[in-house]
VEXDREN-2710 file (C-alpha; in Angstrom, 1 decimal):
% VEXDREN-2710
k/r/px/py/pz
1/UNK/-1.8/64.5/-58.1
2/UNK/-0.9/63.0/-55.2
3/UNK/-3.1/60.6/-53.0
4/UNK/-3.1/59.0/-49.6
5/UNK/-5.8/55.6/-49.8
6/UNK/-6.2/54.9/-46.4
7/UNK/-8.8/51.9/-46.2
8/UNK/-10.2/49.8/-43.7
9/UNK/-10.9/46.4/-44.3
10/UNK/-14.6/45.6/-45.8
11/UNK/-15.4/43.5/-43.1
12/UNK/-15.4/39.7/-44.6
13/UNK/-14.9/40.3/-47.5
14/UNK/-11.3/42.0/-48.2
15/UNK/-8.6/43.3/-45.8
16/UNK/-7.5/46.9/-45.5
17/UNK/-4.6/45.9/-47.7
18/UNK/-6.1/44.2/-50.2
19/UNK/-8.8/47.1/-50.6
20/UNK/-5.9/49.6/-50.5
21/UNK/-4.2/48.2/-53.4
22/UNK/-7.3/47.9/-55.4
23/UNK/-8.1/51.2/-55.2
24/UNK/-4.8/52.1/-55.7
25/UNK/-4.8/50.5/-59.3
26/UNK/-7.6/52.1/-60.2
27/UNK/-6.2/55.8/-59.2
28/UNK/-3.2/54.7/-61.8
29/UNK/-6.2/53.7/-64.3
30/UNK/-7.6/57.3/-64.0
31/UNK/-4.5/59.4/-62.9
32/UNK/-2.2/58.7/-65.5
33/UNK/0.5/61.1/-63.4
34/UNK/-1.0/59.8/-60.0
35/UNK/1.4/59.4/-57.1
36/UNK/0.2/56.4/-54.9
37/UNK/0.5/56.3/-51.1
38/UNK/-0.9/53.4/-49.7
39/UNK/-1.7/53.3/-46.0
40/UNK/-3.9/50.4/-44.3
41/UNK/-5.8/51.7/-41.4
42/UNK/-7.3/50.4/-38.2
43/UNK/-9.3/51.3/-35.2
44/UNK/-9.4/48.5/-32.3
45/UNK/-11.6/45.9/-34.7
46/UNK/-10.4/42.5/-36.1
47/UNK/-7.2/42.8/-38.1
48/UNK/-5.4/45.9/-36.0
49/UNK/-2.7/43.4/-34.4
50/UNK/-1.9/42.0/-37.5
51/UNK/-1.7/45.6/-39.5
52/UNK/0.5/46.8/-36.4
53/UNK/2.5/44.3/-36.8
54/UNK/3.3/44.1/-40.5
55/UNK/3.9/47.9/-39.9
56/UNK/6.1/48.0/-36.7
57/UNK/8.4/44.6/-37.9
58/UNK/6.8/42.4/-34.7
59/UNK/6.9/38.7/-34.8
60/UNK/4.0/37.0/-35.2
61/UNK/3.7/33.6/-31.8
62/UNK/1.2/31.7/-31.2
63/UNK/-0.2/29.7/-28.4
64/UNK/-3.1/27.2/-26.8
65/UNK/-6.3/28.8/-25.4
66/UNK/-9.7/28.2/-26.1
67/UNK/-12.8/30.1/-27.9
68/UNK/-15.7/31.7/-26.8
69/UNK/-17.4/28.7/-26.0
70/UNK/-14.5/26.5/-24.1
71/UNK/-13.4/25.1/-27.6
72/UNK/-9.7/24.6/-28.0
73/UNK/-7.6/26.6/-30.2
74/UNK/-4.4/28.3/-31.3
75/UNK/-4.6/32.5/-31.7
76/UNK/-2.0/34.7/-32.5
77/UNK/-0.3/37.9/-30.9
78/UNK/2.9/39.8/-31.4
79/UNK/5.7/40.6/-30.0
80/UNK/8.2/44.0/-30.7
81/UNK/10.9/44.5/-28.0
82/UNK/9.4/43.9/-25.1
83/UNK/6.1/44.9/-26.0
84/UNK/2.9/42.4/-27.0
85/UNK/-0.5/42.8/-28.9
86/UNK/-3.3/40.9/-30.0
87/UNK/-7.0/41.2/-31.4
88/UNK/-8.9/39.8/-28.7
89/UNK/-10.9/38.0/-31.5
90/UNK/-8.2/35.9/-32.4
91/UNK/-9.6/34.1/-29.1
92/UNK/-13.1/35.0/-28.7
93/UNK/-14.2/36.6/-31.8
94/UNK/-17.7/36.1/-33.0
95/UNK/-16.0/34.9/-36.4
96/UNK/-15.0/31.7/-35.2
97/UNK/-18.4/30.9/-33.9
98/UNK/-21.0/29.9/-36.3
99/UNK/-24.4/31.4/-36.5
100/UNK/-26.2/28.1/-35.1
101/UNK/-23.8/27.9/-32.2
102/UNK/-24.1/31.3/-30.8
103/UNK/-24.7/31.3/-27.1
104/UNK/-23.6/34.7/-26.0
105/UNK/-25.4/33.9/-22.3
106/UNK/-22.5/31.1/-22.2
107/UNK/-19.9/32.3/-24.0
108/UNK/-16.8/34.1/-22.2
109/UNK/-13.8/36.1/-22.6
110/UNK/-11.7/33.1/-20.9
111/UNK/-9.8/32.6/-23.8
112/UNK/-8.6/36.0/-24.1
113/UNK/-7.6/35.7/-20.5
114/UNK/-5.4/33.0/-21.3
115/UNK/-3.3/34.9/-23.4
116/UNK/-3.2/38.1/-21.2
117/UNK/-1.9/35.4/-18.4
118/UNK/1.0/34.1/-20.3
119/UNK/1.6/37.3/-21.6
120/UNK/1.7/39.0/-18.0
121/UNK/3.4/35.6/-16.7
122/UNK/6.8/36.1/-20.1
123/UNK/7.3/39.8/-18.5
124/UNK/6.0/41.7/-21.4
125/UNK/4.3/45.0/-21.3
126/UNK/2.8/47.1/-22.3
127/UNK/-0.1/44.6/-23.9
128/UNK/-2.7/46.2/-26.3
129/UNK/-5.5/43.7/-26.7
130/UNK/-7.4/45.0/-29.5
131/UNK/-11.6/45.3/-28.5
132/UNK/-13.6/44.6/-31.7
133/UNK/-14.9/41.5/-33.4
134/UNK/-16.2/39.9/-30.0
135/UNK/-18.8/36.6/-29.5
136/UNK/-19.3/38.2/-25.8
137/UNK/-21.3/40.0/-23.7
138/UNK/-19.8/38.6/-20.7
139/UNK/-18.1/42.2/-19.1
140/UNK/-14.6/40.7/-18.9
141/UNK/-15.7/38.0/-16.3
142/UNK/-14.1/35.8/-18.7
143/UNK/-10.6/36.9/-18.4
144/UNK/-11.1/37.8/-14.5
145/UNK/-11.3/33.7/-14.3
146/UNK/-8.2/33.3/-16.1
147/UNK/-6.4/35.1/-13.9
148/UNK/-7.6/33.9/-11.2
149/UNK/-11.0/35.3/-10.2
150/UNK/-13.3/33.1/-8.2
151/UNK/-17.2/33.9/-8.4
152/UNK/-19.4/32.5/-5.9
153/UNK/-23.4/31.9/-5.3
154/UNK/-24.8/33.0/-2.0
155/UNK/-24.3/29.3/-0.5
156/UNK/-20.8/29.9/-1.7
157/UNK/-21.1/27.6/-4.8
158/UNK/-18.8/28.1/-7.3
159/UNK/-20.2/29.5/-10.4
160/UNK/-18.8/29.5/-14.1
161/UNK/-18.1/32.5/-15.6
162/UNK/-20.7/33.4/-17.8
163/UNK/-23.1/36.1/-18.2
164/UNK/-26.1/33.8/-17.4
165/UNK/-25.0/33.8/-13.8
166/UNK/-24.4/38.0/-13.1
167/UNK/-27.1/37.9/-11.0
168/UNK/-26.4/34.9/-9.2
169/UNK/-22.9/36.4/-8.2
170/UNK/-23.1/37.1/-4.6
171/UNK/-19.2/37.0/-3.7
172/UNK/-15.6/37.4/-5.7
173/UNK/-12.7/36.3/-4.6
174/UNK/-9.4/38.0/-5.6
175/UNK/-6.6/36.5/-8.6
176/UNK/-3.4/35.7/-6.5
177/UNK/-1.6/37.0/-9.8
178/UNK/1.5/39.6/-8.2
179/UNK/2.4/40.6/-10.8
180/UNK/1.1/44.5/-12.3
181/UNK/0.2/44.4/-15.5
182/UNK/0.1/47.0/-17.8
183/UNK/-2.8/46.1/-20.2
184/UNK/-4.0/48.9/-22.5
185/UNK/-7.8/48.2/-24.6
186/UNK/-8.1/49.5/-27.5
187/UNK/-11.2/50.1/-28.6
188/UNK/-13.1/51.4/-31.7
189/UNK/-16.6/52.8/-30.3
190/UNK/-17.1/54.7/-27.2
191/UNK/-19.9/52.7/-26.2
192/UNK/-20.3/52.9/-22.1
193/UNK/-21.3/49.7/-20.4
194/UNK/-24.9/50.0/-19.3
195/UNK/-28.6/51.4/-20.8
196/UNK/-30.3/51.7/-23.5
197/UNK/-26.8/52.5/-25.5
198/UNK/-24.8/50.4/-23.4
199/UNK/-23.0/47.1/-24.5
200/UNK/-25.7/44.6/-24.1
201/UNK/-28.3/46.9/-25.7
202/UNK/-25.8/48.1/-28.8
203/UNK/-24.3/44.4/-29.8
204/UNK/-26.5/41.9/-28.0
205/UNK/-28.7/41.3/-30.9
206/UNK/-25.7/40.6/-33.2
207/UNK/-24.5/38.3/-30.8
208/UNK/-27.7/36.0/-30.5
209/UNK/-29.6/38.0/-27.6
210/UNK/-33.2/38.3/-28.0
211/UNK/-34.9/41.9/-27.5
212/UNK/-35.8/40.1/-24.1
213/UNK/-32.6/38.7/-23.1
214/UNK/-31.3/42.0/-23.8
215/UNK/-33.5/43.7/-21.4
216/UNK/-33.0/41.2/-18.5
217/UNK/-29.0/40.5/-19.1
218/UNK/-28.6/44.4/-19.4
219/UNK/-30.6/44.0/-15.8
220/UNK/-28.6/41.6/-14.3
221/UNK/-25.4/43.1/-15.4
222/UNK/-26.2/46.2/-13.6
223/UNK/-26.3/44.4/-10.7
224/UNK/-23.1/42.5/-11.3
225/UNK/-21.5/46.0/-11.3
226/UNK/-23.1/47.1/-8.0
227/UNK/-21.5/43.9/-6.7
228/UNK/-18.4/44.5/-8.2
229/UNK/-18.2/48.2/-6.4
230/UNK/-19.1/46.6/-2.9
231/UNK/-16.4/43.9/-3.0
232/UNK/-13.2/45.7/-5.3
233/UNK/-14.0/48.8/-4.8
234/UNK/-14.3/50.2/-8.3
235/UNK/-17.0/51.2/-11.0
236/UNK/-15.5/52.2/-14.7
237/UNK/-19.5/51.1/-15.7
238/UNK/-20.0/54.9/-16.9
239/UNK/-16.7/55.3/-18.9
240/UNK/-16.2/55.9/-22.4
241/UNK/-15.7/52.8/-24.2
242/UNK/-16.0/50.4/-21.4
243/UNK/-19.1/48.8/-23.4
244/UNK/-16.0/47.6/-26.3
245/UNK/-16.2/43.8/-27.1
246/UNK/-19.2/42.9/-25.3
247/UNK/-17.9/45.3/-22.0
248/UNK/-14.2/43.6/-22.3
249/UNK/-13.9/47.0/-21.8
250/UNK/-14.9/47.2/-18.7
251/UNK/-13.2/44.0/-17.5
252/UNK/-9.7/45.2/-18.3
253/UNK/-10.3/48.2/-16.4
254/UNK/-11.3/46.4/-13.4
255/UNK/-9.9/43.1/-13.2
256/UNK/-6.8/44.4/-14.5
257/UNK/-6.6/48.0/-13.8
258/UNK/-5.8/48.5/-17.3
259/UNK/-7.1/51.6/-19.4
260/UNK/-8.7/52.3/-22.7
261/UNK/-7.2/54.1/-25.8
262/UNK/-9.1/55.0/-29.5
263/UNK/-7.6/52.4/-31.1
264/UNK/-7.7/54.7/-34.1
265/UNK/-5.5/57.2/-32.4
266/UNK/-2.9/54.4/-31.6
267/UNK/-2.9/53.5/-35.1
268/UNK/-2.8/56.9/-36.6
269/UNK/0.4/57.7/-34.4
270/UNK/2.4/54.2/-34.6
271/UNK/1.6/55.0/-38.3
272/UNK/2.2/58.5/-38.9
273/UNK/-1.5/59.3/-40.3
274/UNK/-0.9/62.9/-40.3
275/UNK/2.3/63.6/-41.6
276/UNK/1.3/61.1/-45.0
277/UNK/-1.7/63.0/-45.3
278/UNK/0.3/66.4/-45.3
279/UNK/2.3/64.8/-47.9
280/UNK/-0.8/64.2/-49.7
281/UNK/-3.6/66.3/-52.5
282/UNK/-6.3/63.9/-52.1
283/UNK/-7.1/61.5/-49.3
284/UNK/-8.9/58.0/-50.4
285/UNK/-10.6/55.9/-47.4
286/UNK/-13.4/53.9/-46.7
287/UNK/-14.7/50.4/-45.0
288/UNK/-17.4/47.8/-45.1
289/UNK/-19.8/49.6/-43.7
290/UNK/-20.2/53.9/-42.8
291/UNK/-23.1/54.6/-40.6
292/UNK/-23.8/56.5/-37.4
293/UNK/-21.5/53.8/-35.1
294/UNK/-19.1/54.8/-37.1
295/UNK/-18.4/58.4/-35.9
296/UNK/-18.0/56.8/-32.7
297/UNK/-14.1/55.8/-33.5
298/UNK/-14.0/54.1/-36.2
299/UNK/-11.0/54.4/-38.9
300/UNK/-12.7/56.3/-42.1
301/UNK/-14.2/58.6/-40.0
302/UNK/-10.7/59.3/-38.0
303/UNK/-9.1/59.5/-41.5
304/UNK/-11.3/62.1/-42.9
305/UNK/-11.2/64.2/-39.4
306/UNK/-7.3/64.4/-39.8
307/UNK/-7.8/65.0/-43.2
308/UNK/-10.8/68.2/-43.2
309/UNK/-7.9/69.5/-40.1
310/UNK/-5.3/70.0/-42.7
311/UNK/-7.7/71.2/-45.7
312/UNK/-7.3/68.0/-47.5
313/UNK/-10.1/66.8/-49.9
314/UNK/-11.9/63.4/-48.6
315/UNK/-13.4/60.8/-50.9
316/UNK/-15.1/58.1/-49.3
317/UNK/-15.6/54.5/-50.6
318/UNK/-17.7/51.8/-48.6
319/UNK/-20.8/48.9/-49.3
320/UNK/-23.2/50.9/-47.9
321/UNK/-23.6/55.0/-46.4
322/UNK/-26.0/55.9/-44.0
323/UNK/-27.9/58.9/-44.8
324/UNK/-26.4/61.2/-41.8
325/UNK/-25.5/65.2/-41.8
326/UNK/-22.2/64.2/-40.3
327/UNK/-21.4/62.0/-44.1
328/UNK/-21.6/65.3/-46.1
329/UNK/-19.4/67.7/-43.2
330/UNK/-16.3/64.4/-43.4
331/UNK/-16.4/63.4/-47.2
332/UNK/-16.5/65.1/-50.2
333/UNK/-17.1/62.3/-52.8
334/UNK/-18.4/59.4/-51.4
335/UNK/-19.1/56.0/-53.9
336/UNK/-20.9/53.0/-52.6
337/UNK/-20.9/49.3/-53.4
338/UNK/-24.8/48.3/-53.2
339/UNK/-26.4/50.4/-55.8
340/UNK/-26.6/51.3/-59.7
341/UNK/-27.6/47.9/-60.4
342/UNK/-25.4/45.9/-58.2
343/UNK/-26.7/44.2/-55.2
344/UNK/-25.7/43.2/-51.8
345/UNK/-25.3/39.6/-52.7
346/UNK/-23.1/40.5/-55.8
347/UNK/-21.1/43.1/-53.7
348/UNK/-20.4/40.0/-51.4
349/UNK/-20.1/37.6/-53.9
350/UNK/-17.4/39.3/-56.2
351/UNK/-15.9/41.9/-54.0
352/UNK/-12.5/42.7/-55.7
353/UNK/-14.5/43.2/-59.2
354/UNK/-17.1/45.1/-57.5
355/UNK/-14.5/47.8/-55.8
356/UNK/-12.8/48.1/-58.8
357/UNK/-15.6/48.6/-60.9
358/UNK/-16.9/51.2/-58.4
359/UNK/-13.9/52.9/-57.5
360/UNK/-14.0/54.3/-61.2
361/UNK/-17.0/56.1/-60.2
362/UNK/-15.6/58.6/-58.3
363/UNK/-13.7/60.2/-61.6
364/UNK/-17.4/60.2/-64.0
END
């Protein structure tokens, strides 16, 4: 038998790798005439640059910027040819922020500017910024000030870039950068910017927002985007995942008339998803974490679509599964972590033993 295992990562706790060769062992436990093809996936999230990279031969660089809160810090990208990516979280990812010091009304995307600045600045392009993992909710206003971007009160104070200020924001000045980027997002969810199911709504709480800070900075960012229409002439509030990273989204798209891309769909392709899983009897994914978000782009779900379209048997392996029609239409086995005896603490505790133990389950 032959089998595809194309993981995710289980979101801090392993990497796509390491829960790809777990499982892998454990097929060779079972299948005694099993024929292994391990594939680490991705969608956009934390981890994409580096799994591109190992993938596509780029070197790994390195350089000065600063975290979501102004701290300084060193954050890696990649370089292949002339081309560059990065996970936006290796700047202002809400993993480097800890949970007493979250201040998403204060916290920015300037970081991540940096980098798209030098990177612009060195000549390379296209840059893929991967949209997942963020401490923000800040729109892009972040990077606009890194490259240049001046916002200003209605007495024509200068005002710091932060999402406490949107509705202060009366005027924008223009970045004097010349030169045209080509800056792709790639993003994991197709979260729009605004409403009830917009950015600030979907990951505010997760970010530190109260259900009433949510309410009035999902208010005030509505106007910020009115603004932004009056003065550059552009509104990408309404397009599909413009809401990625906290509406980082939405800031690439207008401050650097970049696009978005399903970061799955990038990674499928650079990778060769469907070709391995022609090549394939049964196809083995899974992630931290399968609930309804996760039809919205992330990697299991991409998998196991690419998978059911060439009549290839899904099994499905994560911590926890939402109960959700779409679960039984995309996997036909599905094992969790949390359950039969085993709590969410051990899961988190002893991960590797856990999976293993687990991953067993799907031949009893």
């Amino acid at each position: 038998m032959r089998y595809l295992i194309a993981p995710d990562k289980f979101k801090g706790t392993l990497s796509a790798q390491e829960v790809g060769r777990i499982v892998a062992e454990v097929v060779r436990e079972q299948d005694g005439e099993a024929l292994v093809d391990i594939l680490p996936i991705a969608d956009g999230g934390e981890g994409t640059a580096a799994l591109l990279a190992v993938q596509l031969g780029a070197q790994p660089r390195s350089m000065d910027t600063v975290d979501a809160l102004g701290r300084p810090l060193s954050a890696q990208y990649f370089v292949s040819g002339g081309e560059a990516f990065f996970d936006m979280s290796a700047a202002s990812g809400l993993w480097q922020i800890a949970k007493d010091e979250r201040q998403p009304l204060r916290s920015n995307t300037y970081g991540t500017g940096v980098i798209i600045r030098k990177l612009i600045e060195e000549g390379l392009a296209p840059i893929s910024v991967g949209l997942g993992g963020s401490a923000t909710v800040d729109a892009g206003i972040g990077i606009a000030a890194a490259l240049g971007y001046k916002f200003r009160d209605a007495a024509g104070r200068l005002l710091e870039p932060f999402p406490v200020h949107f509705a202060d924001i009366a005027s924008i000045e223009r970045s004097s950068l010349n030169k045209t980027p080509q800056v792709v997002g790639l993003a994991d969810v197709e979260t729009r910017l605004l409403g009830q199911t917009g950015a600030i709504y979907t990951f505010g709480p997760q970010k530190g927002l109260s259900p009433e800070q949510v309410e009035s900075l999902d208010r005030d960012l509505a106007k910020f985007v009115h603004l932004i229409e009056r003065e550059l002439g552009v509104n990408h509030a309404a397009v599909p995942r413009s809401g990625a990273a906290g509406g980082l989204g939405y800031g690439i798209m207008t401050f650097l008339d970049g696009h978005l891309v399903s970061g799955f769909a990038v990674v499928a392709e650079r990778l060769k998803l469907k070709e391995r899983i022609a090549a394939a009897d049964i196809v083995i994914t899974g992630e931290g974490k399968l609930d309804s978000q996760s039809l919205q782009g992330k990697g299991p779900f991409g998998v196991a679509a690419a998978a059911k379209a060439a009549g290839k048997p899904v099994w499905a392996i994560a911590g926890t599964i939402e109960q959700h029609p779409a679960m039984e239409s995309y996997f036909d086995r599905t094992v969790t972590l949390v359950g039969d005896e085993i709590t969410l603490e051990t899961a988190l505790a002893e991960p590797e033993e856990t999976l293993r133990k687990r991953a067993a389950s799907f031949w009893t």
